[in-house]
C-alpha positions in Angstrom: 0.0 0.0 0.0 1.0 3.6 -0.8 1.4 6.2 2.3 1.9 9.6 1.8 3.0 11.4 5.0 3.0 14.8 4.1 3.6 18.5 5.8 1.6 21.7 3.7 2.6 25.8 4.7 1.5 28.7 3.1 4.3 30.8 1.5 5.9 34.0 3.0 7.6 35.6 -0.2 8.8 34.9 -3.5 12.5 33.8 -2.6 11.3 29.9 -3.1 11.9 31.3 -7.2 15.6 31.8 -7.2 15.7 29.1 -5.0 14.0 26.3 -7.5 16.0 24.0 -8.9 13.0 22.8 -11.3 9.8 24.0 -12.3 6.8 22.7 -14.0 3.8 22.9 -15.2 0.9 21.1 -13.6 -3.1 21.0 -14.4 -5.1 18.8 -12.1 -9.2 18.1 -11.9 -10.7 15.8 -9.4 -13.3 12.9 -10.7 -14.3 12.5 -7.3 -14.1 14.8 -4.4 -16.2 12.2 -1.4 -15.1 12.7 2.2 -12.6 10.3 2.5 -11.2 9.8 -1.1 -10.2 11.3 -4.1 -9.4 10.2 -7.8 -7.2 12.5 -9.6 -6.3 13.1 -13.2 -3.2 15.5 -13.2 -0.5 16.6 -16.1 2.3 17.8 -15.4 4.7 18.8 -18.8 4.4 16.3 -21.0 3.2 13.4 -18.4 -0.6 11.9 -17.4 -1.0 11.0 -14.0 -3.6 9.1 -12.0 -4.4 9.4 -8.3 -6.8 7.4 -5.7 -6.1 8.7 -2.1 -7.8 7.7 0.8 -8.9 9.5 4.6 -6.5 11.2 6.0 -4.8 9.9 9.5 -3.0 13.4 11.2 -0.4 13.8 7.9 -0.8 10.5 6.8 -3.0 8.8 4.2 -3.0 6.2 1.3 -2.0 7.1 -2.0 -1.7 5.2 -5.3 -0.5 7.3 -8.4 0.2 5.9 -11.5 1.6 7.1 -15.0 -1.3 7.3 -17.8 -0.7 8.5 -21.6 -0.6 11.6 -21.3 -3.6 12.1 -24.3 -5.8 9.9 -21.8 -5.3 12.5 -18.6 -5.9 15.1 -21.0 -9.2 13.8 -21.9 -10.2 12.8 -18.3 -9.5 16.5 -17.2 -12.3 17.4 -19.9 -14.6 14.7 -17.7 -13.8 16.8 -14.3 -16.5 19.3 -12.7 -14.5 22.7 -12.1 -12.2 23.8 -10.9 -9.2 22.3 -12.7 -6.4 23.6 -10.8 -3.4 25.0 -13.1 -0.2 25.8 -10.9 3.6 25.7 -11.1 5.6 23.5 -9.1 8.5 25.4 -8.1 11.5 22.1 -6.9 13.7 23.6 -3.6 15.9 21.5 -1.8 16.5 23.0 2.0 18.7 21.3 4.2 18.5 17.8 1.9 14.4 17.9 1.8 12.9 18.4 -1.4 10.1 21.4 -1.1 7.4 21.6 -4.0 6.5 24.9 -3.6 3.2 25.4 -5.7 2.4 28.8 -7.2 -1.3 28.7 -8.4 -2.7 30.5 -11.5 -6.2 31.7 -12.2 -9.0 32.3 -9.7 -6.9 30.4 -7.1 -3.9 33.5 -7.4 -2.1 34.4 -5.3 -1.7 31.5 -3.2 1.4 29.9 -2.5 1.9 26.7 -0.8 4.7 24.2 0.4 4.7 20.8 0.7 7.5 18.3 2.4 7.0 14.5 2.1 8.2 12.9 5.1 9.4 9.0 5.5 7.4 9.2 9.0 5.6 11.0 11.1 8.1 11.8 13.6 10.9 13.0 11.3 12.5 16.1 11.7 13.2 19.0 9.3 14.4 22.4 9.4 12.0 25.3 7.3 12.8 27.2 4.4 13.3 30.9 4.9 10.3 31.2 2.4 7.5 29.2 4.5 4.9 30.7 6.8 1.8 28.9 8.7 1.4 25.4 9.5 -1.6 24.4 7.1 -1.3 20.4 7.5 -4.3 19.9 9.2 -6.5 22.7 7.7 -8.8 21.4 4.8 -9.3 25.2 3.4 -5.6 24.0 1.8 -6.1 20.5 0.8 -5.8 20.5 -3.3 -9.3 18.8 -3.6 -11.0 21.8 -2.1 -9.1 24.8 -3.6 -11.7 26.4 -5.2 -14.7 24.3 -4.7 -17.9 26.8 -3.9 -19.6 25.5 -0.7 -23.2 24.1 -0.7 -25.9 25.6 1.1 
């Protein structure tokens, strides 16, 4: 089974950019959004992505990505209700951690966020001079609900 054990912050400033080692170009949609899981269809460059994750457990939750043609993620992001997300993934390595640092375009500008993947939940890391708050457990910031327009 797949585990992703992640940390998210919101961004402080724009130093993350000279810092980037790599950047790229990412469009995601979401074929399901349920309480508890998610299915996403994601390109990033020239690559097509699929992802099933499960409920989240403090920063920890099953994931399962795998690579698709990239023609076939293009025309499952045409099957996703809105909004498809369109970012850039800014690559900073801090202190041997790779940051992805995602700079979002559209109605979802100005935000900024960082992500670190951790190898467990008890692992210790120092922060780039770039992040801000703590955002792990908020779901205002989980990628799923960027965007989404409450019911009701």
């Amino acid at each position: 089974m797949g585990l992703e054990i992640e940390h998210k912050y919101l961004v402080d400033d724009t130093s993350y950019r000279l810092a980037a080692s790599e950047h790229h170009h990412i469009v995601q949609g979401y074929l399901s959004r349920e309480h508890g899981r998610t299915v996403r269809v994601r390109t990033c460059d020239d690559k097509g992505y699929i992802t099933i994750k499960g409920r989240s457990h403090g920063a920890s939750r099953p994931e399962y990505e795998y690579e698709i043609p990239f023609e076939d993620a293009q025309q499952l992001l045409l099957l996703c209700p809105p909004p498809v997300i369109d970012k850039t993934r800014h690559i900073v390595w801090h202190e041997g951690n790779r940051w992805e640092v995602d700079e979002f375009h559209g109605d979802l500008a100005p935000l900024v966020t960082a992500e670190l993947e951790l190898p467990s939940e008890d692992y210790q890391y120092a922060l780039p001079p770039f992040v801000g708050a703590n955002v792990t457990g908020d779901p205002r910031y989980h990628n799923s609900r960027l965007g989404v327009k409450d019911e009701g």
